[in-house]
PyMOL Python script that loads the backbone (N, CA, C, O; Angstrom):
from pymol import cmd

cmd.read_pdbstr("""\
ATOM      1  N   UNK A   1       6.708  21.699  18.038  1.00  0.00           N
ATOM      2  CA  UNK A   1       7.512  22.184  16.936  1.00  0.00           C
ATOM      3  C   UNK A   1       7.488  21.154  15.805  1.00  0.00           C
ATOM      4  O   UNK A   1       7.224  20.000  16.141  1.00  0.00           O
ATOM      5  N   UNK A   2       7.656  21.332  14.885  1.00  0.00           N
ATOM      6  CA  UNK A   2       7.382  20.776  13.303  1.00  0.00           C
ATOM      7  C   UNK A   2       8.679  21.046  12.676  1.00  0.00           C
ATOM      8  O   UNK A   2       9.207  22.158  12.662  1.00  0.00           O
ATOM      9  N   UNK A   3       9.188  19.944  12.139  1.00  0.00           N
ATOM     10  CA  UNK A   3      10.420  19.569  11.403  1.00  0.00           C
ATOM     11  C   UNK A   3      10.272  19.546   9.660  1.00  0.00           C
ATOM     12  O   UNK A   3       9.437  18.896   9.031  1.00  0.00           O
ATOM     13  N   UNK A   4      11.162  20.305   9.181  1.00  0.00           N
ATOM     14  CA  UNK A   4      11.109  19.472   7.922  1.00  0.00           C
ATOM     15  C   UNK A   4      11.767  18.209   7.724  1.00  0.00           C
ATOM     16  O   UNK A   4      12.563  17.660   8.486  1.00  0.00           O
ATOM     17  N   UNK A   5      11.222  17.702   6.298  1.00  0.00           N
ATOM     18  CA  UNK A   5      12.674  16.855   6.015  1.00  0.00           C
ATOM     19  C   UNK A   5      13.599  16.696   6.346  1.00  0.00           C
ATOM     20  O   UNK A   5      14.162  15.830   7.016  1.00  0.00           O
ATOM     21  N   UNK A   6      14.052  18.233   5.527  1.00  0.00           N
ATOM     22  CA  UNK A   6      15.224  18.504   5.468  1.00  0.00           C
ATOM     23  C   UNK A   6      16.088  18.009   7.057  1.00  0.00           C
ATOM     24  O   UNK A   6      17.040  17.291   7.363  1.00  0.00           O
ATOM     25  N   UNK A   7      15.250  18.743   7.647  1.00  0.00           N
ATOM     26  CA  UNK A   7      15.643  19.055   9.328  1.00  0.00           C
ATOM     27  C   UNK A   7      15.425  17.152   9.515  1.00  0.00           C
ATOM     28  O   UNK A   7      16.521  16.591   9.504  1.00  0.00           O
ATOM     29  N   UNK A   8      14.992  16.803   9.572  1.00  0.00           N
ATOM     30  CA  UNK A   8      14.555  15.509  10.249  1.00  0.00           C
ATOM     31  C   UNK A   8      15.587  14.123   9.494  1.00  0.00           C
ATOM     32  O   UNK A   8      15.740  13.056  10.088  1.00  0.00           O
ATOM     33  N   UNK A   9      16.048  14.340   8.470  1.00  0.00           N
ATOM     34  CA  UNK A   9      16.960  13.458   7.864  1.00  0.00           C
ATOM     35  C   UNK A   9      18.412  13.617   7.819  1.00  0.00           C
ATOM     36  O   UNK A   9      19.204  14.501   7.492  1.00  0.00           O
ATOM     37  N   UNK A  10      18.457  12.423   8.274  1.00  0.00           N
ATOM     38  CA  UNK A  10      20.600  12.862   8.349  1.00  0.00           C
ATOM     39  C   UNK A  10      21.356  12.040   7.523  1.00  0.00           C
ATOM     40  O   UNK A  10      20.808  11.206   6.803  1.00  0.00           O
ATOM     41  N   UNK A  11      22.749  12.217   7.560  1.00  0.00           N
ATOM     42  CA  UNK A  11      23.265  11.127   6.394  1.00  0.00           C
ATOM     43  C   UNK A  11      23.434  11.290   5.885  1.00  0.00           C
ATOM     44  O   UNK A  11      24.370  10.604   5.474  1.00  0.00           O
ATOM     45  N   UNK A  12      23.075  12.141   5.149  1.00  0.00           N
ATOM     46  CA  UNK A  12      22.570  12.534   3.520  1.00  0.00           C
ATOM     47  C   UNK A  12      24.440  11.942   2.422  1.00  0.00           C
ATOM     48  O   UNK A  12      25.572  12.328   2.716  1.00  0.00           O
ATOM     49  N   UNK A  13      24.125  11.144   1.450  1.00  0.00           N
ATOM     50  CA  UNK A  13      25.251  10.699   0.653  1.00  0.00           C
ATOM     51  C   UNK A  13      24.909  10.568  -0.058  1.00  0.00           C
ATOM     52  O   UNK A  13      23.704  10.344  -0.176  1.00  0.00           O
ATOM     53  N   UNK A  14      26.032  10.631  -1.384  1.00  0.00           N
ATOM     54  CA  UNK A  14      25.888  10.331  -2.928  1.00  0.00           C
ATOM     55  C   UNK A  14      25.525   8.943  -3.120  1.00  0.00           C
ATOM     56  O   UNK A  14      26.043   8.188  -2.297  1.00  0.00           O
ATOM     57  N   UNK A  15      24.723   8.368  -4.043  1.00  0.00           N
ATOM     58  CA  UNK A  15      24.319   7.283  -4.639  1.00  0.00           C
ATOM     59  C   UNK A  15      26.014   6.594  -4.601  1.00  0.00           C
ATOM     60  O   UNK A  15      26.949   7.237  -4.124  1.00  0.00           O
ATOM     61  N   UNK A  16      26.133   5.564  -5.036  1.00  0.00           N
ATOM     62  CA  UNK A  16      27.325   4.503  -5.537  1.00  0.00           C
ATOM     63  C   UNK A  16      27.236   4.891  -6.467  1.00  0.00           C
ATOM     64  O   UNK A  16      28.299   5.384  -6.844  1.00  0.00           O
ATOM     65  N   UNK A  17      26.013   5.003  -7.554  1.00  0.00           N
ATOM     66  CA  UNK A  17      26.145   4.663  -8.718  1.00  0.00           C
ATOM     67  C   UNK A  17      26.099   5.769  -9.336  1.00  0.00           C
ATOM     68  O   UNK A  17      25.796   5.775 -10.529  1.00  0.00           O
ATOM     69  N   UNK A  18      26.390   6.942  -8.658  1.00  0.00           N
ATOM     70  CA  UNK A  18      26.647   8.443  -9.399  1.00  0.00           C
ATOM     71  C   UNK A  18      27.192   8.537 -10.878  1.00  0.00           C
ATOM     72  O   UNK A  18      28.341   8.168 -11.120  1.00  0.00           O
ATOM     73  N   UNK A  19      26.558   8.916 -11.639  1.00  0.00           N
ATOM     74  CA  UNK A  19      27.495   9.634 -12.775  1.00  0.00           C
ATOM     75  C   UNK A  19      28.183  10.652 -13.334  1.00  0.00           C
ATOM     76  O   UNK A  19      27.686  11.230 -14.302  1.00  0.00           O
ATOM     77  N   UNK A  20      29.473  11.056 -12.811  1.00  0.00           N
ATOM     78  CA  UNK A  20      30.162  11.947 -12.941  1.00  0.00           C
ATOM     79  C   UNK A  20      30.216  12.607 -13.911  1.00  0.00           C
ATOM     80  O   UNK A  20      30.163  13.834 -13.828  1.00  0.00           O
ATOM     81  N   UNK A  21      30.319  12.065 -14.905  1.00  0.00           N
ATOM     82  CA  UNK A  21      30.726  13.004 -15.943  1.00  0.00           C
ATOM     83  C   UNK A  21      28.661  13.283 -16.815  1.00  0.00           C
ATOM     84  O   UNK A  21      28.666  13.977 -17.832  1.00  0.00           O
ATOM     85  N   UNK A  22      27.957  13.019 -16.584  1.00  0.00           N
ATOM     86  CA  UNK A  22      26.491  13.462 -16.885  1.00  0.00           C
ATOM     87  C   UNK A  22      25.940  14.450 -16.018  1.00  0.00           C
ATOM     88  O   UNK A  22      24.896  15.052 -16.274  1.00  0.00           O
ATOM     89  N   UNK A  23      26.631  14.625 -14.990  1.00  0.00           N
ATOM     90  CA  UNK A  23      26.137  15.156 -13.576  1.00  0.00           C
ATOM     91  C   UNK A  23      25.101  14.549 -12.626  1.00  0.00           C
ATOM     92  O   UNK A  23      24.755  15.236 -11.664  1.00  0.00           O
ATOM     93  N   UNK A  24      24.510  13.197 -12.814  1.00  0.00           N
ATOM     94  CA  UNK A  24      23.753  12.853 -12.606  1.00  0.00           C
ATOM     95  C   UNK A  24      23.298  12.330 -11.348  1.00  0.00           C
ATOM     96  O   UNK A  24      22.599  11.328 -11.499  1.00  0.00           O
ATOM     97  N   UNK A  25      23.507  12.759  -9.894  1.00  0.00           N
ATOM     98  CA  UNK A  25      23.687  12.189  -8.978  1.00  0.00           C
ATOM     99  C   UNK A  25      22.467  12.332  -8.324  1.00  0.00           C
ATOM    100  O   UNK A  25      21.485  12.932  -8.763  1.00  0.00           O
ATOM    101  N   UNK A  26      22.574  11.716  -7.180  1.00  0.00           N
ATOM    102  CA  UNK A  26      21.017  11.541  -6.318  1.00  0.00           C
ATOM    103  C   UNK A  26      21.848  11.184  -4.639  1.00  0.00           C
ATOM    104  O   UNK A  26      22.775  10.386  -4.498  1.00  0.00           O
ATOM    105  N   UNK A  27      21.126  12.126  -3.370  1.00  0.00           N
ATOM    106  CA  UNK A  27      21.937  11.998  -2.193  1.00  0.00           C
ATOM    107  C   UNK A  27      20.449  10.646  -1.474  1.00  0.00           C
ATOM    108  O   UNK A  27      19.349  10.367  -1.950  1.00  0.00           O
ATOM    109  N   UNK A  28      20.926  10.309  -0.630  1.00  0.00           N
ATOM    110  CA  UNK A  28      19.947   9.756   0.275  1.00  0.00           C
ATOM    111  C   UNK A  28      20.338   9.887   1.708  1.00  0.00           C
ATOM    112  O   UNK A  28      21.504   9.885   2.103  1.00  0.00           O
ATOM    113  N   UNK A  29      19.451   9.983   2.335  1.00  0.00           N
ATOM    114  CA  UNK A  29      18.920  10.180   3.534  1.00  0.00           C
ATOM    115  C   UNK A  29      18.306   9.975   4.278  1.00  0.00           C
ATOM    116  O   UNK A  29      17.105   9.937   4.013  1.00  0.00           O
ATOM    117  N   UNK A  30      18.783   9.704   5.746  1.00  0.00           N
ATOM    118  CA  UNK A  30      17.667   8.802   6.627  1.00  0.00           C
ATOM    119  C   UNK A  30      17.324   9.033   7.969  1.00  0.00           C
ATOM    120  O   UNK A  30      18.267   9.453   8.640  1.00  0.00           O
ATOM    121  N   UNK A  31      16.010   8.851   8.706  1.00  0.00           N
ATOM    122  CA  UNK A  31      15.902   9.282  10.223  1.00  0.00           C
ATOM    123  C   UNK A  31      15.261   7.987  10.495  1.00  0.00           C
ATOM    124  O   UNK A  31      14.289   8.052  11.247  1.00  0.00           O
ATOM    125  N   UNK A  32      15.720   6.343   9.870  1.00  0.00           N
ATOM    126  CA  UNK A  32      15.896   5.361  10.529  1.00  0.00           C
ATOM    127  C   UNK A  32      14.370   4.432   9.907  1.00  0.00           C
ATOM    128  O   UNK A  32      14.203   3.230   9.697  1.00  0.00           O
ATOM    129  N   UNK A  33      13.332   5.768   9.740  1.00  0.00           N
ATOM    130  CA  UNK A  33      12.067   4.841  10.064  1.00  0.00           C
ATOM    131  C   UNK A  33      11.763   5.299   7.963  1.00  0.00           C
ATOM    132  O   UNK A  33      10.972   4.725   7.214  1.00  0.00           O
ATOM    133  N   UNK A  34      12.479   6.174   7.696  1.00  0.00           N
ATOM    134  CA  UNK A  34      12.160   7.165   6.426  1.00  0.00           C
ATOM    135  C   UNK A  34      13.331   7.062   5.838  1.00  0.00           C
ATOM    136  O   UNK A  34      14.376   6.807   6.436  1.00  0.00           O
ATOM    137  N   UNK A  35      13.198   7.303   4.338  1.00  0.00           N
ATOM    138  CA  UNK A  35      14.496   7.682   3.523  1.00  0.00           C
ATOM    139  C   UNK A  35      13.859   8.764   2.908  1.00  0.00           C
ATOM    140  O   UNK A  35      12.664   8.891   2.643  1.00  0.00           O
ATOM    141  N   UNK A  36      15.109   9.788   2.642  1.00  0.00           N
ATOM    142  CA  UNK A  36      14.684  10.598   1.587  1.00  0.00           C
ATOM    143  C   UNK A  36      15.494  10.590   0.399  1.00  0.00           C
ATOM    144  O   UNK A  36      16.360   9.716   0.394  1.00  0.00           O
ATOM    145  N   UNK A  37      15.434  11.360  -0.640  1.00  0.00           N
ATOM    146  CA  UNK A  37      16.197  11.263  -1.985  1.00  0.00           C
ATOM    147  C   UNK A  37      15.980  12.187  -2.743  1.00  0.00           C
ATOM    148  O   UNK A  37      14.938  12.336  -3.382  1.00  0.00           O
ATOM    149  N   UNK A  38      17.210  13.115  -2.764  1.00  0.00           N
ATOM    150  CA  UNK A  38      17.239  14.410  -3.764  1.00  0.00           C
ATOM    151  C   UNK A  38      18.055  14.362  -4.687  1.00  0.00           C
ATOM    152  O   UNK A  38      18.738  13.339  -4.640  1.00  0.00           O
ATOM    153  N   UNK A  39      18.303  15.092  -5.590  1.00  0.00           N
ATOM    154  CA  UNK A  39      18.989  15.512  -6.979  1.00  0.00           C
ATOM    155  C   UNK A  39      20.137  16.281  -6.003  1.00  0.00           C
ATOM    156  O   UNK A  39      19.762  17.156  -5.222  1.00  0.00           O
ATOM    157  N   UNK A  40      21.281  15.972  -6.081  1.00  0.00           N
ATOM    158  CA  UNK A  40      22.490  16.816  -5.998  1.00  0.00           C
ATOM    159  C   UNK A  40      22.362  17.982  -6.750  1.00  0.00           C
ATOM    160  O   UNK A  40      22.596  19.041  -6.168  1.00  0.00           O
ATOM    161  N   UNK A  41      21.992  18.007  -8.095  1.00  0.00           N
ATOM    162  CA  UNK A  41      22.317  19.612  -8.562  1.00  0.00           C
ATOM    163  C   UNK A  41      21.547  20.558  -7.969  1.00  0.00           C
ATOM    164  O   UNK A  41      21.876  21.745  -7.964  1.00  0.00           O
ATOM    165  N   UNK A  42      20.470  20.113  -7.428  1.00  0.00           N
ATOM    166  CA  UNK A  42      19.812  21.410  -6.497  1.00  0.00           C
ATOM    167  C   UNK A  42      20.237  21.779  -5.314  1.00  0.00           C
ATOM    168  O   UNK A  42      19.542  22.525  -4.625  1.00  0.00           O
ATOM    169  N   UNK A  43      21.510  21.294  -4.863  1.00  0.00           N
ATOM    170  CA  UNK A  43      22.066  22.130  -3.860  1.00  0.00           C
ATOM    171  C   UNK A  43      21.958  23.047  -3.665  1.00  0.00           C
ATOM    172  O   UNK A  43      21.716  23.244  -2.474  1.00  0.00           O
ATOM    173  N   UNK A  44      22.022  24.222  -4.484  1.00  0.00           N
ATOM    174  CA  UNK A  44      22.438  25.351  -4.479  1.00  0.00           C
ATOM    175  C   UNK A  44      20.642  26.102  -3.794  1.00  0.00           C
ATOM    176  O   UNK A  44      20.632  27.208  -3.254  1.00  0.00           O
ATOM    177  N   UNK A  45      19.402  25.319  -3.955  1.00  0.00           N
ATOM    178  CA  UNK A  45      18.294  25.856  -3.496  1.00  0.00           C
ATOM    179  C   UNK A  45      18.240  25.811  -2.068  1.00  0.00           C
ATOM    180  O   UNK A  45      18.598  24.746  -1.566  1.00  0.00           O
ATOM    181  N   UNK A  46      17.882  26.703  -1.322  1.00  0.00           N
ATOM    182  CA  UNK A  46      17.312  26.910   0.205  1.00  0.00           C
ATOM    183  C   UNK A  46      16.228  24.929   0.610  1.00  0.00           C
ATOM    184  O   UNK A  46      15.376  24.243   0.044  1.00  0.00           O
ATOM    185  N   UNK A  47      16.757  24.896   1.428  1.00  0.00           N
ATOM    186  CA  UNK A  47      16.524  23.651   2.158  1.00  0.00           C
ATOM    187  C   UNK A  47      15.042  23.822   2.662  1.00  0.00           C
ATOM    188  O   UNK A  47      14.489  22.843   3.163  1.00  0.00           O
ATOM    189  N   UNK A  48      14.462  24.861   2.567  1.00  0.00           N
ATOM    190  CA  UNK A  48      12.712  24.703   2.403  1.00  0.00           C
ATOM    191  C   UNK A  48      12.264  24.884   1.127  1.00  0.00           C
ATOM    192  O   UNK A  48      11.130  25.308   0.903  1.00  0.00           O
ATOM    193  N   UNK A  49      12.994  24.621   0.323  1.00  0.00           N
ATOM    194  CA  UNK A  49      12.087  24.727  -1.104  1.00  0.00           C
ATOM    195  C   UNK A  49      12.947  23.359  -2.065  1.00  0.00           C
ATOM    196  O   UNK A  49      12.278  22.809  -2.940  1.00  0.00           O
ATOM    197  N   UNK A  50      14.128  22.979  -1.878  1.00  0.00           N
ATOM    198  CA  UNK A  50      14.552  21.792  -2.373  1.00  0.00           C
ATOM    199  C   UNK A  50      13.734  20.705  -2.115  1.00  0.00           C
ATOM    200  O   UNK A  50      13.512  20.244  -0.996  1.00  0.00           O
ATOM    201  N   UNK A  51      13.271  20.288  -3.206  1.00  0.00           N
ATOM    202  CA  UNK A  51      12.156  18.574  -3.423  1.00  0.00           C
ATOM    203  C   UNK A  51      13.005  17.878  -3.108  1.00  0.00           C
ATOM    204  O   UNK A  51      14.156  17.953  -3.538  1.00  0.00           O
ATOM    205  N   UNK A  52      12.488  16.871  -2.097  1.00  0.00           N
ATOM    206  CA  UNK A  52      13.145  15.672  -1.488  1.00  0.00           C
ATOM    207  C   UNK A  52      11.713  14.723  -1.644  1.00  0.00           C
ATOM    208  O   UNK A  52      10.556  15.131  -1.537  1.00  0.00           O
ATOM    209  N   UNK A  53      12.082  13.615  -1.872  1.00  0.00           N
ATOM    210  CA  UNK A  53      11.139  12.341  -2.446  1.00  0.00           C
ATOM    211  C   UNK A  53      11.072  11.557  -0.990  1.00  0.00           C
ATOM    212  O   UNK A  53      11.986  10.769  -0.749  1.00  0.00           O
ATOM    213  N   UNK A  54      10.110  11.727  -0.089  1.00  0.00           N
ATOM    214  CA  UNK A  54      10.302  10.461   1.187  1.00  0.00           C
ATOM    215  C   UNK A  54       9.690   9.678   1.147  1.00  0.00           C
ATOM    216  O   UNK A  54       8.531   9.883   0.788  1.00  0.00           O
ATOM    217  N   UNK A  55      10.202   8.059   1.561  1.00  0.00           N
ATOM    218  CA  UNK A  55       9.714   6.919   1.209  1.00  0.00           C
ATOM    219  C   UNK A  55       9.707   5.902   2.727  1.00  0.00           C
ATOM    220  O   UNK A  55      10.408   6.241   3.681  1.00  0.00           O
ATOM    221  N   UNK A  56       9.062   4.982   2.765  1.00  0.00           N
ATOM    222  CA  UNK A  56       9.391   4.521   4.428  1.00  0.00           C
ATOM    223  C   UNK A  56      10.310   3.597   3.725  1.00  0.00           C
ATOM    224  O   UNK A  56      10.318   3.062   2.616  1.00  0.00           O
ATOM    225  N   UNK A  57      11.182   3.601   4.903  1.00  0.00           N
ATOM    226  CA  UNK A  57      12.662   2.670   4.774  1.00  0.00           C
ATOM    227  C   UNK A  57      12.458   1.448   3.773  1.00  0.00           C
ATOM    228  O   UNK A  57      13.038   1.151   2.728  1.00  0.00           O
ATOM    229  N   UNK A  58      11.147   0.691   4.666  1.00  0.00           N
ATOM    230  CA  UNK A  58      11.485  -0.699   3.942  1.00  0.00           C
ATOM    231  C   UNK A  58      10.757  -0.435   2.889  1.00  0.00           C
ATOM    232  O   UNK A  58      11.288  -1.293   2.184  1.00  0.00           O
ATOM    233  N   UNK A  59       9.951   0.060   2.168  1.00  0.00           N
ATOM    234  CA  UNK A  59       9.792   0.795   1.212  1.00  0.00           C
ATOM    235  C   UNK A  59      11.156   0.744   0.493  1.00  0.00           C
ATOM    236  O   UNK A  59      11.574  -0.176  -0.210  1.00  0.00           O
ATOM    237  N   UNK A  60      11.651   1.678   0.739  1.00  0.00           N
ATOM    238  CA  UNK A  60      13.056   1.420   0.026  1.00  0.00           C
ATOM    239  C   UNK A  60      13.863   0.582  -0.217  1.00  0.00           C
ATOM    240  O   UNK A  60      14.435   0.456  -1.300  1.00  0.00           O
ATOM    241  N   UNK A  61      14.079  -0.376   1.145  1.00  0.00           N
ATOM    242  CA  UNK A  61      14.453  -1.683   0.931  1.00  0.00           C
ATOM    243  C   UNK A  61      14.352  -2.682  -0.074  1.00  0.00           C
ATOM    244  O   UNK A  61      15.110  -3.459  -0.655  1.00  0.00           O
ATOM    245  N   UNK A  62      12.691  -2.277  -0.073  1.00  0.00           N
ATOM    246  CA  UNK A  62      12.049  -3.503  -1.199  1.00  0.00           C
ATOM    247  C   UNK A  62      12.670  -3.008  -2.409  1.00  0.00           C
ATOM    248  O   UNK A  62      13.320  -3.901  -2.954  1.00  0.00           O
ATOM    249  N   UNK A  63      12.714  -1.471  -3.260  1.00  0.00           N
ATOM    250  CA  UNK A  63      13.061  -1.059  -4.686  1.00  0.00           C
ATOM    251  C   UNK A  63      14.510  -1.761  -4.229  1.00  0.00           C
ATOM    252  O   UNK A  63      14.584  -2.988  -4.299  1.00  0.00           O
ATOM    253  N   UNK A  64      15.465  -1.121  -3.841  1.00  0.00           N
ATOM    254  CA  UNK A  64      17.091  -1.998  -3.788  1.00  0.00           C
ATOM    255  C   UNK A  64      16.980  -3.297  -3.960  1.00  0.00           C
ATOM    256  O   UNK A  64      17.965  -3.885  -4.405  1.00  0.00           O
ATOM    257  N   UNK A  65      16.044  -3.880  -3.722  1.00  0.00           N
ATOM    258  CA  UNK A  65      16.215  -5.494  -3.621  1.00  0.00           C
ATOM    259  C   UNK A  65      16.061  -6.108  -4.945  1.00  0.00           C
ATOM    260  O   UNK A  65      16.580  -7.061  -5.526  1.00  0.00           O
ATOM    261  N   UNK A  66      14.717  -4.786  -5.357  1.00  0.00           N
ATOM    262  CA  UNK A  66      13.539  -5.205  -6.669  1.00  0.00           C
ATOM    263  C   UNK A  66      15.120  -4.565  -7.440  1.00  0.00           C
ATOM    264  O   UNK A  66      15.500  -5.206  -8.420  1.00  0.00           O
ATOM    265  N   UNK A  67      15.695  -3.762  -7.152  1.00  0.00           N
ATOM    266  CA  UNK A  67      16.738  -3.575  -8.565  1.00  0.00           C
ATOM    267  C   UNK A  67      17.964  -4.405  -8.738  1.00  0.00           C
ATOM    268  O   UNK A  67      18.352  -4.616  -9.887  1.00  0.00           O
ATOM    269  N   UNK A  68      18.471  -4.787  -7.952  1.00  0.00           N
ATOM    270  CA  UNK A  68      19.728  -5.808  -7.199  1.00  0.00           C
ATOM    271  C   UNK A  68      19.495  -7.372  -8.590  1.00  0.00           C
ATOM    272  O   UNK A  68      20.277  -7.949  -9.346  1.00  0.00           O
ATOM    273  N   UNK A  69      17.729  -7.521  -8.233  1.00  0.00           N
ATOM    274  CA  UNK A  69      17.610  -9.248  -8.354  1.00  0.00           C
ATOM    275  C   UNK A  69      17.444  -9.050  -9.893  1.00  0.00           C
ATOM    276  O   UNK A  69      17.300 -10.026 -10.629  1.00  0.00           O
TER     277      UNK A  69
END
""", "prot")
cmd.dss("prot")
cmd.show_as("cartoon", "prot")
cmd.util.cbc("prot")
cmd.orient("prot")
């Protein structure tokens, strides 16, 4: 059997750095070895057609670090 994303990532939370009043938010998501990262306003699309961006963790690690310093 074959997973999506969707299916395969859990967690899923708003950025910290959300902007409320622009609408501008982004969720992330993780199955430990992967992150993913969607646009909150596309909620409203079916979970096989919502774009999710997957990246390997430390992959991700490194941009947080690269934006932090």
């Amino acid at each position: 059997m074959t997973f999506t994303w969707h299916e395969r990532l859990s967690g899923w939370h708003k950025s910290s750095y959300t902007h409320f009043e622009e609408n501008a938010c982004v969720e992330v998501g993780t199955d430990g070895a992967f992150v993913g990262i969607r646009d909150t306003k596309q909620r409203e699309l079916a979970a096989e057609v919502r774009p999710v961006l997957v990246v390997p963790a430390s992959g991700f690690a490194a941009l947080l670090t690269h934006l932090s310093g």
